[in-house]
NUZA-273176 format. One record per residue (C-alpha): y, z, x. Coordinates in steps of 0.2 Angstrom, whole numbers, plus 5000, padded with zeros to 4 digits. Layout:
NUZA-273176
YZX/...
This chain:
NUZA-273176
521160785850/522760885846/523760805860/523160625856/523660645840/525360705844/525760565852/525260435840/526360535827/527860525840/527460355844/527360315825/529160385823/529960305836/529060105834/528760005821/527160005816/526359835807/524859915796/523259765793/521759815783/519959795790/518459795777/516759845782/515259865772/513359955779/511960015772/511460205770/510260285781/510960175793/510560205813/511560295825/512960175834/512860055822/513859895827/515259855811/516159745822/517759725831/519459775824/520559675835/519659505830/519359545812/521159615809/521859465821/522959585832/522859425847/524259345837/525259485837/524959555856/526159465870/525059395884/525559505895/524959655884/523159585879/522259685892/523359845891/522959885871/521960025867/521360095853/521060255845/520160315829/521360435819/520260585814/521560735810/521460755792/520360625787/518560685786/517760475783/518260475800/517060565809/515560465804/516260325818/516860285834/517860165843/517860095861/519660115866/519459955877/518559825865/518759885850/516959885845/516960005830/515160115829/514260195814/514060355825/512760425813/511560405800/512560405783/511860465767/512760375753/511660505742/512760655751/514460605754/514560485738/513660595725/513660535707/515060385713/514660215708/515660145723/515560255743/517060185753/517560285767/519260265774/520160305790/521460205803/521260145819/522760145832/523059985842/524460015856/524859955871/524960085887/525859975898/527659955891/527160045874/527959885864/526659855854/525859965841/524859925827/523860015816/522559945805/521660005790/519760015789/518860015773/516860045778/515960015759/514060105761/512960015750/511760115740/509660095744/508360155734/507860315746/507860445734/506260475719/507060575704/506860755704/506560875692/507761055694/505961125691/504561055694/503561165683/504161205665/503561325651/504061295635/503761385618/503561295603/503461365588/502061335578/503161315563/504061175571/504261015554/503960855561/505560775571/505760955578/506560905593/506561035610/507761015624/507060975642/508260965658/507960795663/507660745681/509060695694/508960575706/510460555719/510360335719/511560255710/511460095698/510060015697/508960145710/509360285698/508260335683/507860205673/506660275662/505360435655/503460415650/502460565644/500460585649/499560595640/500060505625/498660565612/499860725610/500760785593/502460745606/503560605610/504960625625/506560535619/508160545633/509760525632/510960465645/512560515653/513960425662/513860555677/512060515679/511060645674/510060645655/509460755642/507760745637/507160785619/505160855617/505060795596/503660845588/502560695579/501060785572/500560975564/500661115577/499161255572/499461385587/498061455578/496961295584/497761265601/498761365607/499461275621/499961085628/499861025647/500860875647/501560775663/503560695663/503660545672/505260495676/505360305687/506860235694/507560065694/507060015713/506159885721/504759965724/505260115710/505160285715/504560415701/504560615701/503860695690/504060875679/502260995673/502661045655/501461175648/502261205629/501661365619/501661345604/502761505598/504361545590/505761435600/507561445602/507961295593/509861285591/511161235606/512761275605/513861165596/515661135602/517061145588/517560955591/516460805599/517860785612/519460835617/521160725623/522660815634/523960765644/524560865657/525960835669/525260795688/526660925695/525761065687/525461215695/523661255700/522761385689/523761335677/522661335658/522661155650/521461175639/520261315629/518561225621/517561345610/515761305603/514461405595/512661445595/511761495578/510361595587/510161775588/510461875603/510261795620/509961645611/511461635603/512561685617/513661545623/513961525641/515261395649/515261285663/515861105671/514460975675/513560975689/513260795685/515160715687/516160675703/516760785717/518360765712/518160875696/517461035701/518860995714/520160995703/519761095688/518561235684/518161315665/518061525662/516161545660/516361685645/518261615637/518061415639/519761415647/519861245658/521261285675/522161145686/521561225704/522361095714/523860975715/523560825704/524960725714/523560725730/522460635720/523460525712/522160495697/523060425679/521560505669/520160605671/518460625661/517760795662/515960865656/515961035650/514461105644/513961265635/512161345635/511461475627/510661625637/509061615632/507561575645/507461395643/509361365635/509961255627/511461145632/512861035625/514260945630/515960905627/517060745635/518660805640/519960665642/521460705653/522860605655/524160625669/525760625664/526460515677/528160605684/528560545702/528060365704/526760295719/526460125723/525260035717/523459985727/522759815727/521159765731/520759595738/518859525736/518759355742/517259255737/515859225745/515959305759/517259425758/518559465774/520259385773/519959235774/518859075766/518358885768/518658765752/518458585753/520058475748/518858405733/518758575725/518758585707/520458655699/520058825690/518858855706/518759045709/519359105724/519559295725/519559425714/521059555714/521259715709/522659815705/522560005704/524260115699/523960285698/525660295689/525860275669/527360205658/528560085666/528060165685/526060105683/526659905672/526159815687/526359645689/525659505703/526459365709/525659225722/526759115734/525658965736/526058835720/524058765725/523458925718/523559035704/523559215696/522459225681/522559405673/521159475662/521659545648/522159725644/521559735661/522159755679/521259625689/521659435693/520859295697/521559175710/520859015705/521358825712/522658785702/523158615710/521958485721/522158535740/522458385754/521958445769/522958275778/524558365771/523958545773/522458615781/523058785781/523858885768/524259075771/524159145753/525259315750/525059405733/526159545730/526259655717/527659775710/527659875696/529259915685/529760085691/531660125695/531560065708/530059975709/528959955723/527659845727/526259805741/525459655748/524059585751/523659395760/522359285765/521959125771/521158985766/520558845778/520458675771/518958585774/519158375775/518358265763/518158075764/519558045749/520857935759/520257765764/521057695780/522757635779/523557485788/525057495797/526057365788/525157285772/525757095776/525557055793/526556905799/526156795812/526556615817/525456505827/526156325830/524956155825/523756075837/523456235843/522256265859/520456335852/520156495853/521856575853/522056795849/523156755835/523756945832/523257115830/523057235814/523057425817/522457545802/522357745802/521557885793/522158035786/520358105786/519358155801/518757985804/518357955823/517957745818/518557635808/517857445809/518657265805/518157135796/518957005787/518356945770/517556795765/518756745751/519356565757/518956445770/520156485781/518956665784/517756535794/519056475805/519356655811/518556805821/519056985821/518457115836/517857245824/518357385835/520157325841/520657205826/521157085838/520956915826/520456755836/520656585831/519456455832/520056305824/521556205827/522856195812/523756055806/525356125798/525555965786/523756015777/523656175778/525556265782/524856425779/523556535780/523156705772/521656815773/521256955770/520657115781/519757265778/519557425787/518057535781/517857715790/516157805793/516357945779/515357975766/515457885754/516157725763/518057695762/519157535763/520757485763/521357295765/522757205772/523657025769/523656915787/524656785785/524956635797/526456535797/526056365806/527156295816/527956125815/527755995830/528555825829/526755715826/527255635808/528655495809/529755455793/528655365782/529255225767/528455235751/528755045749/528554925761/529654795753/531354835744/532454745733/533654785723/535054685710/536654705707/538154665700/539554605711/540954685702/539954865706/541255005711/541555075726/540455235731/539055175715/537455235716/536255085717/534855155722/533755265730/532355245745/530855345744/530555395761/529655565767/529155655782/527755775781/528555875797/529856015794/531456085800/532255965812/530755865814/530855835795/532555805793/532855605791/534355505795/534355315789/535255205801/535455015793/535954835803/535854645795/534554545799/535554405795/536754455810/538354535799/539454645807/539554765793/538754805778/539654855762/538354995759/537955155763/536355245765/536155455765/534855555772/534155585757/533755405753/535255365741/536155215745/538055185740/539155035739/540655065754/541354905749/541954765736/540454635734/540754435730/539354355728/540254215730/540354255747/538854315750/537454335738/536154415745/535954555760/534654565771/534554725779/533154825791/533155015786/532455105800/532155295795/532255405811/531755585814/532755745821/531255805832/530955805850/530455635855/531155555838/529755465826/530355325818/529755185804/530655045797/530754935781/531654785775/532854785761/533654645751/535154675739/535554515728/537054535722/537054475705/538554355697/539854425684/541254305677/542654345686/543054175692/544154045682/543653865681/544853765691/545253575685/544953445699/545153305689/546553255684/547353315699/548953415698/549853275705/549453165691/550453205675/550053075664/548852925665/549352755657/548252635647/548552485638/548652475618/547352335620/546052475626/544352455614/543352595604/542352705617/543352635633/543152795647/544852835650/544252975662/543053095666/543853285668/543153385682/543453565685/542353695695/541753865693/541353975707/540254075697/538554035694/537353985677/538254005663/539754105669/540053915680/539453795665/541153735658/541853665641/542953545640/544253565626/545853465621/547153575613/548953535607/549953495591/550253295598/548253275599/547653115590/546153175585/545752985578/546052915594/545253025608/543653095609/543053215623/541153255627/541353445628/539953455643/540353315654/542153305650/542153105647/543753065638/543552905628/544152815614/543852855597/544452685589/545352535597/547152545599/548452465592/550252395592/550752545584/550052685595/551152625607/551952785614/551552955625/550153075617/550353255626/549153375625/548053525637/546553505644/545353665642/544053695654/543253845647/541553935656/540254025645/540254195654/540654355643/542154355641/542254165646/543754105658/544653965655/546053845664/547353745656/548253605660/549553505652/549253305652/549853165644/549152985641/550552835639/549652705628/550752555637/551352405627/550952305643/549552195642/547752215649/548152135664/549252275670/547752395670/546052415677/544652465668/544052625664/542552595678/543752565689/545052715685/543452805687/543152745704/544752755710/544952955704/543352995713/544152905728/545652995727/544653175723/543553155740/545253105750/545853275743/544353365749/544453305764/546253355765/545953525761/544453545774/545653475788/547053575783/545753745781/545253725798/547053695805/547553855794/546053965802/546553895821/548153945818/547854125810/546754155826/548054105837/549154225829/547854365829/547654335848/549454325852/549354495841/547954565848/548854525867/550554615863/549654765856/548554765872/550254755882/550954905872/549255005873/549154965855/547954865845/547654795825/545854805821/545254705806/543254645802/543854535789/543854345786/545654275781/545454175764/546654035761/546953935748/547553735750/549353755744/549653945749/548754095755/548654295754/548354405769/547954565762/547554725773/547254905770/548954985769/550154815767/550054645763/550554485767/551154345757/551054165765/551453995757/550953835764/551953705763/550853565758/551153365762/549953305752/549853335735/548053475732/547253555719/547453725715/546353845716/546354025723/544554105729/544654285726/545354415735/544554505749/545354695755/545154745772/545154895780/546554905793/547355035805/548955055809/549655015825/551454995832/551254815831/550954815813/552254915808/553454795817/552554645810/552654755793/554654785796/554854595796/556254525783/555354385769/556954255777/556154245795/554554095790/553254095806/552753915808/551053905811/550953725811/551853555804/551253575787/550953785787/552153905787/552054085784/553154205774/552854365778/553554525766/553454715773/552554815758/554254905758/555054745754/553954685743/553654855732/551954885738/551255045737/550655085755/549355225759/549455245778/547955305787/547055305768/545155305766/544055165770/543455175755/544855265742/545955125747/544954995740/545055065722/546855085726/547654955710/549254865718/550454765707/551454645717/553254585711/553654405707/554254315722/555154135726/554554035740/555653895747/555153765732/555053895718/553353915716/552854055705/551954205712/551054265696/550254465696/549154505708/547854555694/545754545693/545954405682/547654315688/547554135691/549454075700/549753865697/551553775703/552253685690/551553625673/549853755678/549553915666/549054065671/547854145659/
């Protein structure tokens, strides 16, 4: 035993030993080689050994110098720890209300010697009721004087009884009770009590001399124990005084480095009896702790109380110490005086801690993540044998879930819950409390254990995205899997199952496999009614109670090309105006596709039913429709078009629907006199005419249509007769107001009006004259007759001006074909979708970019009248530039009776936009500069409103 416990010393000096503590606890009386359990599991030394040194640890019991060891054993190769006999609590724990014995146990490794560990065992023997109280004597004589008043009490030594708590004496009876005596007792903290015979009724020794009583004194057990004390009382003359100490306690404070048989303290008491009755005899308690009659002892005869061993070996703040005095008579009498001892603490000690966990004890615990906070966990307790600043300790906890909760004025903690636990974040926390107290410098210990967290059903399964996203295309196959929804568990949940919920319709077109979450489908979709779908899954787990956590599952359906374009109308007109801007807004088409994307996306393609090449309108995607073009509905009053809306998908889906645009009239045309003819300047009649003769009837034409064509005739000028003519306003008779005479003989000049009854109204001038003849009638034809001959000579007219039209066109298309051959020669070619409009006595060729000015010469006498200008897109070829670089003195003859100037616009000071916009260049105002043709006629402004007449006409 020497030599082993050399060497753990040197192997303690020359390797770091890790210390853990072990607690035990057994009951007394125990049986030889009582299992308490193995040290290696209990003080987890696996996680500290190396694989390779598991097998190789032995371990040893250290016995030198600690006495608690020899009541165990250990096997050196398991670790199994023994009670190796019977323990009597009663024995080695007298008089202490806790028995822990306390030795170490050696764990090293004999291999490679790396690993040694020592651990601390704490073995707690618990207290059982084994013991009956016990009287010091079990027969007692006591005299009692006869003269004793009533309340005279006589001290008894009460019985002992070596169980602690609850198994020691609870209480005294005294048999028989029909005696002139009651027993009182009084209790002390050490254990043992003083009982009191008093006196309850008259004492005659005379009478009886003498009282056999019994003392039964019954502890607290289960079942209780008694013992039991023979008390035959005398009735005498009694010593009947104990001593009495000078005070009823006493309070010192001694250094603990004070030298052993050093006096602390003198107590003195004293005894009003006579002789031995009266003589006073010290001692300490027999009824107080080892430790006491350990470390102090009193001078029977002077009351002198010594130190007779180091105080810094017990490391003890304050002691409590019973001395007693007794008188010496036979059956003395005793008192007793508390001496309170305080150490005055002069080398500090770290301070002691010690952990309780509840229930069970050990180092470690279960709590379930649904614990209450303020739950009470373990119970510390701090012990600091120091006083002043080295004995202030304070604790402090690492784990912010917990908590230290200090009692007050007191050196225990509670560690309570001080924060709900989540075992899916942590199931383990490894809980440290250390404890320091304020010495300089201050040390501390440590003390840990672990709490193993226990799940609870508080997280409901959780989806792996919250929206799932799918997309399924219409006119789907049945069934189709669809998709897949995934959901997890924080908890210790082994299933989860699917569902989806029943919230709308779409749930019944849907399965879902409740163990996968694979989601079928099991009706086909139709994008246009239903473009998308959301339901709505849940995922319940199997704890207790039932959790569920939910999740959107939407479905985006696909578009396929099965809906073509469709017309909200199935007939469509529209009105109006014919002096609309270019690029207007007249309208738009309601037209929808229920497809999307490109199979939504409509295009509108247009073409004339009535066979136009080009249409001056335009129609956008989005049903608008623009003017591209200047209308005339003089030209053309009404369009005929087929819309056919067309889809972008894959075939294309079309419709169709027919539009008509009337073009609606506005006055921009002036009247234009036929009759009388430009040609005829003045018409003769004879003086003999009669009242209401028909001189003539005044025709003029309106291109224009209702009242914008309806025209007025009106006779203006400061030579106007008004008692001579008169002029039907509406048909444009001119008759006689009167018959003529000698005397209006002469010429009356004046201007004939035809004004229309548009807003603004439009109106033609034209200066005439009547010579009233002094001929006779004979020289004249009638006004029937003049009537006839005018309507003759206004159809020959008519017909002139259709031949010479026709010969005009022939002649510009033989020029546009010469054209169109050099271009074709040069590469080159002038492109133009107009219609060349010509007037009888001149005409205008007008083109996008440049113009043309052309005079006819006429051989016949025409009226004038000048339809409206047409513009025309053109491009710009090298012939046109050459036609365009043409000098105004070079005529081109197209036939005998037209010839055609032509101007280049830089000649003519034309603005010319090359390569302009279709469109742009027809808003494009040109002002074209007065120009002379061979005969001087008068080119008037190239205005909206400009009306051009050779001659005597007026342009208004």
């Amino acid at each position: 035993m020497i030599l082993l416990s050399l060497v753990q010393v040197l192997l303690a000096l020359s390797t770091f030993v890790s210390s853990r503590e072990v607690f035990y606890s057994i009951e007394e009386e125990n049986q030889p080689d009582y299992f308490l359990g193995k040290v290696a599991e209990d003080a987890s030394l696996k996680d500290l050994v190396s694989t390779t040194d598991v097998s190789d640890v032995q371990y040893n019991i250290l016995y030198t110098g600690n006495k608690d060891a020899n009541w165990f054993t250990i096997n050196d190769k398991t670790s199994a720890l023994f009670a190796s006999k019977s323990i009597d609590r009663d024995v080695i724990c007298k008089y202490l209300t806790t028995c822990v014995l306390e030795f170490d146990v050696i764990a090293q490794s004999l291999g490679s010697g790396s690993f040694f560990h020592k651990v601390s065992i704490s073995v707690t023997v618990n207290d059982i009721n084994d013991n009956a109280p016990k009287f010091p004597n079990p027969v007692v004589q006591q005299i009692v004087s006869e003269a004793s008043v009533l309340g005279a009490a006589t001290p008894l030594m009460g019985a002992e009884d070596l169980d602690s708590g609850s198994n020691g004496i609870q209480t005294y009876r005294l048999l028989p009770e029909k005696v002139p005596f009651n027993l009182t007792a009084e209790y002390y903290a050490n254990g043992r009590s003083q009982l009191q015979l008093i006196v309850t009724g008259k004492l005659d020794r005379e009478t009886k001399n003498n009282y056999n009583l019994l003392i039964l004194a019954e502890d607290g057990g289960q079942p209780a124990k008694t013992g039991t004390l023979t008390l035959n009382i005398i009735i005498g003359d009694i010593n009947d005084n104990p001593p009495i100490f000078e005070r009823t306690m006493y309070n010192i404070s001694i250094a603990e480095d004070v030298v052993p048989l050093t006096r602390v303290l003198r107590v003195s008491a004293t005894d009003e009896d006579l002789g031995e009755n009266g003589h006073v005899i010290y001692r300490l308690s027999d009824h107080q702790a080892d430790i006491i009659h350990r470390t102090f002892k009193v001078e029977a005869t002077t009351g002198e109380l010594k130190v007779i061993k180091s105080l810094i070996e017990e490391r003890k703040a304050n002691y409590e110490i019973i001395v007693e005095a007794s008188d010496n008579a036979t059956n003395p009498l005793i008192s007793q005086v508390p001496v309170f001892v305080t150490v005055l603490d002069t080398q500090n000690t770290a301070p002691q801690v010690i952990l309780n966990i509840f229930p069970s004890g050990g180092r470690s615990l279960d709590m379930s993540e649904n614990s209450a906070i303020g739950t009470v966990l373990a119970l510390i307790s701090v012990k600091d044998p120091d006083t002043g600043p080295n004995g202030q300790v304070e604790c402090a906890i690492n784990d912010d879930n917990f908590k230290l909760k200090k009692y007050d004025n007191s050196a225990e903690y509670n560690v309570l819950l001080d924060k709900a636990l989540d075992r899916e974040k942590k199931s383990v926390h490894h809980v440290i409390i250390s404890c320091s107290d304020s010495g300089s410098p201050p040390l501390n210990v440590t003390t840990n254990f672990t709490v193993h967290v226990s799940d609870s059903n508080d997280n409901p399964p959780l989806f792996t995205k919250s929206v799932y996203q799918m997309t399924v295309t219409e006119n789907n196959p049945i069934p189709i899997n669809v998709g897949q929804v995934q959901a997890q568990d924080a908890d210790n949940t082994k299933n989860i199952t699917y569902s989806i919920e029943n919230s709308t319709h779409f749930s019944q077109w849907f399965d879902i496999d409740g163990e996968s979450g694979a989601i079928f489908l099991n009706h086909s979709l139709d994008r246009e009614t239903s473009p998308e779908i959301e339901l709505q899954i849940r995922a319940t787990d199997n704890g207790s109670p039932l959790l569920t956590g939910s999740a959107i599952f939407k479905i985006s359906v696909a578009d396929i090309n099965d809906n073509k374009p469709i017309f909200q109308s199935k007939k469509l007109e529209y009105w109006v105006p014919e002096d609309i801007l270019v690029n207007t807004m007249i309208g738009s088409l309601d037209v929808f596709d229920y497809d999307t994307g490109l199979n939504g996306k409509i295009s509108i393609s247009s073409s004339s039913i009535d066979g136009d090449n080009s249409l001056p309108f335009m129609f956008l995607a989005n049903g608008s429709i623009f003017t591209s073009g200047l209308l005339n509905r003089e030209e053309t009053d009404r369009y005929r078009i087929k819309l056919v809306a067309y889809d972008h998908g894959s075939p294309s889906l079309n419709s169709s629907v027919n539009l008509t645009i009337h073009v609606q009239d506005v006055n921009d045309n002036t009247p234009v006199i036929q009759f009388p003819s430009i040609d005829t300047p003045f018409l003769e009649i004879p003086y003999t005419s009669t009242e209401n003769s028909v001189i003539m009837n005044i025709q003029a034409t309106d291109r224009d249509e209702g009242d914008n064509a309806r025209v007025n005739y009106i006779l203006e000028g400061d030579n106007v007769t008004t008692d001579i003519f008169s002029l039907h306003n509406k048909s444009g008779q001119l008759s006689l107001r009167r018959d003529l005479r000698i005397s209006d003989v002469g010429v009356q000049s004046f201007f004939i009006i035809a004004r229309d009854n548009g807003q603004p109204s439009r109106e033609a001038i034209r200066a005439f004259g009547i010579k009233i003849s002094a001929q006779s009638n004979s020289a004249h034809r009638l006004p029937e007759e003049e009537s006839i001959k005018y309507y003759a000579i206004a159809i020959a007219i008519g017909c002139v001006t259709i031949v010479l039209s026709a010969i005009i066109i022939l002649a510009i298309c033989y020029v546009r074909r010469r054209d169109r051959q050099k271009a074709d020669t040069s590469n080159g070619s002038v492109t133009s979708n107009s219609t060349l409009e010509t007037d009888l006595s001149h005409s205008e060729i007008r083109m996008n970019g440049g113009f043309s000015k052309t005079y006819i010469q006429p051989s016949v006498a025409k009226p004038a009248w000048r339809p409206r200008e047409k513009q025309v897109s053109f491009q710009e070829t090298s012939e046109f530039r050459e036609k365009m670089s043409r000098s105004p003195q070079e005529p081109e003859a197209v036939s005998d009776d037209v010839v055609i100037w032509d101007w280049a616009a830089s000649e003519a000071g034309e603005t010319y936009y090359q390569n302009s916009d279709t469109y742009s260049s027809l808003q494009r105002k040109r002002q074209i500069p007065n120009l002379y043709s061979k005969n001087q006629m008068e080119w008037a402004s190239d205005s909206e409103n400009a009306q051009w007449t050779p001659n005597s006409d007026v342009m208004i």
